[in-house]
N, C-alpha and C positions, 0 to 999 in steps of 0.2 A: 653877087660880086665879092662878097667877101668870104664866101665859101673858096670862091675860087681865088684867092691872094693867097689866102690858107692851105689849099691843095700846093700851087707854087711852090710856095714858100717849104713846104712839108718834103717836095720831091727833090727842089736844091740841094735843102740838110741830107737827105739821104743817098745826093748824088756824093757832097762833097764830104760825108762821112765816110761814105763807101771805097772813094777815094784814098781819105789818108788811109786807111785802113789797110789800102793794098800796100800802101807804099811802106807802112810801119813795117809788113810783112816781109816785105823786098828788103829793106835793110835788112830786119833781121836774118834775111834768107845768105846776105851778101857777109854778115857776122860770121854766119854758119859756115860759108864757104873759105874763109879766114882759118876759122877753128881745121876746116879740112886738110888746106896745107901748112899750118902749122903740126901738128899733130898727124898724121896720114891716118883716118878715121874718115869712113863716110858720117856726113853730117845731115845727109839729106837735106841739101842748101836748095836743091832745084824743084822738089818737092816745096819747099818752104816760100819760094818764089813764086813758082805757079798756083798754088793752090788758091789766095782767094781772088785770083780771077772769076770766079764764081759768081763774088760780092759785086764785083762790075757787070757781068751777066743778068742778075738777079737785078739790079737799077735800072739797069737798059730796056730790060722788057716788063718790069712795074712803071716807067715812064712809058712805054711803049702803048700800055695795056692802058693808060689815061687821055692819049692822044686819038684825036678823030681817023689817025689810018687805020685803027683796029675796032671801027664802028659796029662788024661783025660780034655778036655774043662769045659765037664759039673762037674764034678767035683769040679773043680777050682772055677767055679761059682758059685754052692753050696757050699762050703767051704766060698768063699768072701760072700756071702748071709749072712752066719751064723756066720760071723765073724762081720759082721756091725748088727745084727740085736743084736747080743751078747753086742755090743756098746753101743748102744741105748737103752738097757734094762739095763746098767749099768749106762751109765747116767742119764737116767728117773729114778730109785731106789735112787740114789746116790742124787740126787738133792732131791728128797720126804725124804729123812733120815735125811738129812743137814735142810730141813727148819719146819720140825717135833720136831729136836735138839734144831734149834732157838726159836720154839714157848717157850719149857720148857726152855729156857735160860731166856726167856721174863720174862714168868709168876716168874722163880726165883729170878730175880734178880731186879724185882722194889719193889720199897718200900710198905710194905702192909701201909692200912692205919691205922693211929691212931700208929704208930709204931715211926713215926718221932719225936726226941723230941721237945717240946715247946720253940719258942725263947723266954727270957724275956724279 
């Protein structure tokens, strides 16, 4: 019984983790998409957005993979397969969006030249 409070309770946090996680992502996506018409620069905001939809993928079918509809082994394994592989394609995306973001962060925000005033 208290294996299983413990399971519970372990799949919640990693629902309601995976969660904010998307949504911290979405702002930052909806940031990015600011910076794009501020500045006319792709931001890759929509990349930034979709990418960890993965992280809700990957929860769906590790709770998936714990429930009696996928009593089958292979199944289960398929399910865990496509739940990590769903990971993986969200953190690889996630990370390419993020440092796609930083480059136009770069290029926006040094100083062009001949811009800076003259000391006297």
């Amino acid at each position: 019984m208290q294996e299983q409070i413990w399971e519970a309770t372990s799949y919640l946090v990693a629902i309601f983790g995976s969660i904010l996680l998307w949504i911290s992502y979405a702002l930052f996506g909806m940031i990015a998409r600011r910076y794009r018409q501020v500045f006319n620069r792709a931001t890759y905001s929509t990349l930034l957005m979709a990418a960890p939809t993965g992280l809700l993928v990957y929860t769906i079918f590790l709770v998936f993979k714990a429930t009696p509809l996928l009593d089958n082994p292979k199944l289960a394994e398929l399910a865990q397969w496509i739940a990590y592989i769903a990971l993986l394609a969200s953190g690889f995306f996630c990370l390419l969006g993020t440092a796609k973001f930083s480059s136009v962060l770069s290029y926006v925000t040094k100083p062009q030249s001949g811009s800076e005033p003259k000391g006297e």
